[in-house]
N, C-alpha and C positions, 0 to 999 in steps of 0.2 A: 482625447483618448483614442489609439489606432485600436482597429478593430481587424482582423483575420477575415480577408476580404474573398472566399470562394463558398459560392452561391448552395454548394450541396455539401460543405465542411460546417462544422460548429461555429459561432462567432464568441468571440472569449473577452471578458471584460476582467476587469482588475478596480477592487474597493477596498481603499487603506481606511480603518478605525483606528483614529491615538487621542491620545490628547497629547497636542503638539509643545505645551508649558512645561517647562524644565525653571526648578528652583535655581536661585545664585549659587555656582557649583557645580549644577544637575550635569551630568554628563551620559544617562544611558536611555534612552526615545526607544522607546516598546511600540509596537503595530502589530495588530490582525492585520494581513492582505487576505481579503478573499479573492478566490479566482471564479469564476463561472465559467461554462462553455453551453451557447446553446442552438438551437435552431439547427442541430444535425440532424441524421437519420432520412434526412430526404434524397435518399439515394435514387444516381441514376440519371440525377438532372444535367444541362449544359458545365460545362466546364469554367470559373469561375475567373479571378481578376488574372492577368497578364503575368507570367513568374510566379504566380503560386506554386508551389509542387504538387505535381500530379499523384493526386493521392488514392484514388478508385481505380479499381481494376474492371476488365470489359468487362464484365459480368455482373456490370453495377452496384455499388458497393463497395466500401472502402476495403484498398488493398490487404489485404488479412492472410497469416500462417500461422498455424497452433500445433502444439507438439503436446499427445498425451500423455503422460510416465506412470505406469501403472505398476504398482509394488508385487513381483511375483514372488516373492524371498518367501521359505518353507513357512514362515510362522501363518501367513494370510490364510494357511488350510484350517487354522486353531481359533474360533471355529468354520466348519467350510463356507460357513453364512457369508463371509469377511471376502472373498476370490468370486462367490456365486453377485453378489451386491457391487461389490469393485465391475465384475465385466458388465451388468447391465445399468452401474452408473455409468461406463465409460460408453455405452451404445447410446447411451440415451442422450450424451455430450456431441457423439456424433450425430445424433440426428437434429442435433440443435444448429451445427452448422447452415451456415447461408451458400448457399451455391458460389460457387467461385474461387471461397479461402482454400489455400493451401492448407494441409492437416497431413499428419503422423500419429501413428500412436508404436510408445516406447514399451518393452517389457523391463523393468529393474528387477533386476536381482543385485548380486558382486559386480556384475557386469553389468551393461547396457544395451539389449536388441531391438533391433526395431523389428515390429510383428507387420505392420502396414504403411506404408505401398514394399519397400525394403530398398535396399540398391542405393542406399543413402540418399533418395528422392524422397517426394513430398507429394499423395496425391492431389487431382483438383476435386474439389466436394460436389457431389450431382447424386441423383439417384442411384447409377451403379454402384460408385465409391463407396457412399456411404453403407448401402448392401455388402460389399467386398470386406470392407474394414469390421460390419458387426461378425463375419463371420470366419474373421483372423482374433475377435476378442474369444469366441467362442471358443479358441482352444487354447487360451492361455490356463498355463496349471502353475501350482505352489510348488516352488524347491530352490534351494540357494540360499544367499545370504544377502545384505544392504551395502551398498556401495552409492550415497545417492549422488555421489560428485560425475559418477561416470556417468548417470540416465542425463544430467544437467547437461554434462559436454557433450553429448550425444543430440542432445534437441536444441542446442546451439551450433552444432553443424549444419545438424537440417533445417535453422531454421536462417542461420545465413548463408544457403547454397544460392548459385546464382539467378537461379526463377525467380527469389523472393527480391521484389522490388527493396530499394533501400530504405524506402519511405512506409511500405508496409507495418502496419500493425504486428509486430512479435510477438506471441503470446506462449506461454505454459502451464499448463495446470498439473500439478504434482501430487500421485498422491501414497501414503504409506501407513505402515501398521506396525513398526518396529523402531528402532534405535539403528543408528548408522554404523553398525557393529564389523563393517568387514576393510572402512579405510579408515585413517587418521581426521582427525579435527582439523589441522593443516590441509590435506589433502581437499578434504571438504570446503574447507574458507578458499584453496586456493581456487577451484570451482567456481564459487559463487563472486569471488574478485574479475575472474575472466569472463562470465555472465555478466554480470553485472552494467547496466547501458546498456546490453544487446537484444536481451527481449525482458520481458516481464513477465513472473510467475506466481501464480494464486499455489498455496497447498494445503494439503487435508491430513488431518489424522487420526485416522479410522479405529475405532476401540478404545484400549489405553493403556496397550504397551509400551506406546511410542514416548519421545524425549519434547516437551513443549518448547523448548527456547530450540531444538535442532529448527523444527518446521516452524518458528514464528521468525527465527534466522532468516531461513533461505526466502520466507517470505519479505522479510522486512529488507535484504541485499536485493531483492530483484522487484523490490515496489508493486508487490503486490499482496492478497490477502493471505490470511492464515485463519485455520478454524479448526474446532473437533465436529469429526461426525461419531458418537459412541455408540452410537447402532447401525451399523451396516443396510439397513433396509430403508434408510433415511440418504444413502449417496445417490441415487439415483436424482431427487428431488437437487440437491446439493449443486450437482454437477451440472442439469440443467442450468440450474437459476446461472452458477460461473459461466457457463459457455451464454447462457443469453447477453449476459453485462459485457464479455468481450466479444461478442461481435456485434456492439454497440458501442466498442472505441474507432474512433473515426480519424484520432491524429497523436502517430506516434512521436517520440523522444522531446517532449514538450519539458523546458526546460524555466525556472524562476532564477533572471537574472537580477543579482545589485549592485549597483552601481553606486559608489560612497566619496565624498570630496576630499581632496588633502588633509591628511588630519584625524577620520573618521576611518573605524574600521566596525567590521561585521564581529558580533559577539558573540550571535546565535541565531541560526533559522531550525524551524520544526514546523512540521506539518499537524496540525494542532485537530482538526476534522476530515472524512469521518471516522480519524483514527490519529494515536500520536506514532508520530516517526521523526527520530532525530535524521535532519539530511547536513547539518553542521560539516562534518567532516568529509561529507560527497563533494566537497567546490571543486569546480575544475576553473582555473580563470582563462579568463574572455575578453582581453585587454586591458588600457588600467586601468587599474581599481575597480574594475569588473568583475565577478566570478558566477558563474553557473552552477544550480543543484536542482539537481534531476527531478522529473515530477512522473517521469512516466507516459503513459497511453491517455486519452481522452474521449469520453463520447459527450453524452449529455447529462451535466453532474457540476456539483461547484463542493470546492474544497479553500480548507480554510488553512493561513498559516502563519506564525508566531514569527515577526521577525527581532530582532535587537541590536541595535547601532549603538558605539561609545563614539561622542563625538568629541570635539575640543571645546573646551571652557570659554566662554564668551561673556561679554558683557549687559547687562541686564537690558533688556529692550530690543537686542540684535536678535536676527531669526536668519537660519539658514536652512537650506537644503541638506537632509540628513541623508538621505539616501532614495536614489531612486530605482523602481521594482517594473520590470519590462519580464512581458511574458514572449519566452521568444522556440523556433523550430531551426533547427540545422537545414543549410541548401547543400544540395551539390558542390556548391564551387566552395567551398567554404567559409562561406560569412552564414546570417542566422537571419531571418525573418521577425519582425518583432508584430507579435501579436498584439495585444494590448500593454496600456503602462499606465504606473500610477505614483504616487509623491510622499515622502516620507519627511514632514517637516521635524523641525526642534524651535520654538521662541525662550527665550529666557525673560522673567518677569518676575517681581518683588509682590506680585499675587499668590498669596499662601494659597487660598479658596481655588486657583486657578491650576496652582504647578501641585497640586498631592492631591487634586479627585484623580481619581484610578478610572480610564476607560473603561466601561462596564463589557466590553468583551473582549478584552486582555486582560480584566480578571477571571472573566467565566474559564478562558482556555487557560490560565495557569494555576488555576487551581484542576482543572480535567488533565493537565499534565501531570502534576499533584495527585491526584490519584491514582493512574494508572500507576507511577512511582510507589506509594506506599504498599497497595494491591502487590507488589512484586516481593517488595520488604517484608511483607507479613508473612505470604507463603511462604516464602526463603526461610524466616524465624523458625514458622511452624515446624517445617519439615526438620531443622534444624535442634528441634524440641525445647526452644525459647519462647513458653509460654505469655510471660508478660511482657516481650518484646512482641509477639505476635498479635497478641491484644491489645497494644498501642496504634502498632500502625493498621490493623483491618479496623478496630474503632474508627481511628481519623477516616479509611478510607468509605467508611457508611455513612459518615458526617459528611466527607464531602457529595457523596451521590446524593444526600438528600438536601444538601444544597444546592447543587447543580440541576436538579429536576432527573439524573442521569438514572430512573427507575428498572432500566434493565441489568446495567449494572448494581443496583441495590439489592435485586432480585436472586441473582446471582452469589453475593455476599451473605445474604441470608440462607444459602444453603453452607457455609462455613461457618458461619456464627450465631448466635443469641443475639439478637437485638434486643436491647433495654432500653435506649435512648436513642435513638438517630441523630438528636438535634445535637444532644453533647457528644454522642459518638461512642458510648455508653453499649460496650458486648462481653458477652463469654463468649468464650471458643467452645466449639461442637465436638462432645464427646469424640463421634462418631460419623467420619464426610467420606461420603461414596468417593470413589478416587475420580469418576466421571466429573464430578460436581466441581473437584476441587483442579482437572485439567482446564475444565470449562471456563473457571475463573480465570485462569491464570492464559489461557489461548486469548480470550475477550478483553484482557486488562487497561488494554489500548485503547477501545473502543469510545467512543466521545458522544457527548449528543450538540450538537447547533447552538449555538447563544440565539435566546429569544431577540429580534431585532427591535431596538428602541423605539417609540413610536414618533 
């Protein structure tokens, strides 16, 4: 197994779980890959193996630029709680900063201003700065409309203007209190298409005016997280905790590469912990029968993911290589660095006992895939006023959190429904569901918990 060989960067491993037994016939080999990355954070140290990419900036500490987008559009004044919470979550994100990283902070409305440094630059974080920036937040005021494609393209210039190293950590945190009421759906997708690979952006959505699939979108395009804040006096906390986690990625555009034999194609990858995300349709290929899907930024964290290989029909006793999983980073010159790697078998075998036990954690994650899915169908129903369609599938999805151990999401559910059974799955629907309760469910739907590891 290669390992990511620089002495103050994370070291990143790769663990395939399958059962490698395919029946006479069997043609489709399921795998968890988990990734881990770890042993970062020790910023500062010598400079690691030969060709690594230089990924820390002199101010020790991985090269890092964040762009804030802060929703000034007329509604954030209703109530003024919502603009007075917004500007002292967004001082409180700058003061989370580490000395060094580049940082912006965006005003949205219809348009896109930058409030701080301006001039289409990026300041560097120190004690002035971050003084300088609280007191460019202090005069942000409510008026206008949502345009969120143009705050996006706006923190995509600054955040690839030519200071920021290429290697740099991208980051954006976005956050809003309304519906994207002043451009088109297009316009917005085309946004998040041209972002998209450039940096990575967490978003919030503050109250619960706003649209859940807009900001669980733009999160889920640019690989990073999505959440409700529905009380304003809770962003501040919010926003810390975001800015801690990203300046605690150490290694950007980190990609899961597959590699598949003559014969064998890729059916499905999904990022299955600590959240689901179809990246299926992200492949960009990477020679043959090669293709790459994006993972994102990395600190110190392990993340888990679903792959699915159809291979070609063999004969009973034959075992091949079904596909192999290399975790790898783009260089300069254009070829890609391979972090870790790991092996995706298929044996074929006339052992029934052998080819139909189910990897016990490739079924934990597709039944947690399985839920977030129905969780999506039920609300959908509800709101649609399909009573017993709705009660089918938040049923199933209470049965499955209380199979899966997933108690925050059961927690959750139980504010939509009557629980009468968990085991069978057994609910009424709730008179009567704060609309908080019920954006709440439906922002966290994704959310997963870890399969217990077998002993």
């Amino acid at each position: 197994m290669a390992n990511f060989s620089k002495s103050n960067a994370p070291q990143f491993s790769v663990e395939v779980y399958q059962n490698e037994y395919l029946p006479e016939g069997g043609r489709d080999v399921n795998a968890i890959v988990t990734v881990t990355s770890t042993g970062g954070g020790t910023v500062g140290a010598a400079s690691g193996a030969v060709g690594a990419p230089n990924l820390y900036s002199a101010g020790g500490g991985p090269d890092a630029a964040v762009a804030l987008m802060v929703d000034c559009s007329g509604s954030m004044d209703y109530p003024p709680t919502k603009m007075r919470g917004a500007r002292e979550a967004s001082a409180a994100a700058i003061d989370t900063l580490r000395d060094g990283v580049r940082f912006a902070v965006i005003d949205g409305t219809h348009v896109a201003r930058e409030v701080y440094p301006g001039g289409g630059r990026l300041a560097v974080a120190d004690p002035a700065t971050r003084e300088q920036a609280k007191q460019a937040l202090r005069k942000l005021s409510a008026g206008g409309g949502t345009a969120i494609g143009t705050w996006l393209r706006l923190a995509d210039r600054l955040l690839s203007s030519p200071e920021v190293s290429p290697t740099a950590v991208r980051h954006g945190i976005l956050l809003t209190d309304g519906r994207n009421e002043h451009e088109s759906p297009e316009d917005l997708k085309a946004a998040l298409d041209h972002c998209a690979g450039r940096f990575t952006c967490d978003a919030r959505g503050v109250g619960t005016d706003w649209e859940v699939k807009e900001v669980t979108g733009i999160a889920s395009a640019l690989l990073g997280t999505a959440d409700i804040v529905a009380d304003p006096a809770h962003l501040a906390g919010d926003f810390t905790q975001m800015m801690e986690t990203a300046m605690g990625k150490e290694v950007a555009d980190v990609a899961l590469r597959l590699w598949t034999p003559l014969g064998s194609e890729i059916t499905f990858v999904k990022q299955v912990a600590p959240a689901v995300e179809e990246l299926t349709d992200r492949r960009t290929e990477a020679g043959p029968r090669a293709g790459d899907y994006p993972t994102g930024s990395w600190g110190d964290e392990s993340r888990d993911y679903h792959v699915c290989v159809r291979v070609p029909n063999a004969e009973l006793g034959q075992e091949m290589l079904a596909a192999r999983v290399s975790l790898v980073i783009p260089q300069p010159d254009g070829t890609a660095q391979t972090l870790s790697q790991g092996l995706v078998r298929a044996v074929w075998t006339d052992d029934m006992a052998a080819s139909t036990s189910i990897n016990p954690q490739v079924a934990h994650y597709t039944g947690q895939a399985e839920l977030a899915q129905v969780i999506q169908q039920g609300l959908d129903a509800r709101k649609a006023g399909d009573v017993d369609g709705a009660t089918a599938k938040l049923g199933r999805a209470v049965q499955l959190a209380a199979l899966s151990g997933n108690a925050d999401t059961a927690k959750l559910l139980s504010k939509v429904v009557d629980v009468v059974d968990a085991a069978e799955g057994t609910v009424r629907l709730k008179a009567k569901v704060a609309e908080a309760d019920e954006m709440t469910l439906e922002t966290r739907s994704t959310k997963t918990v870890r399969v217990k590891k077998q002993a």
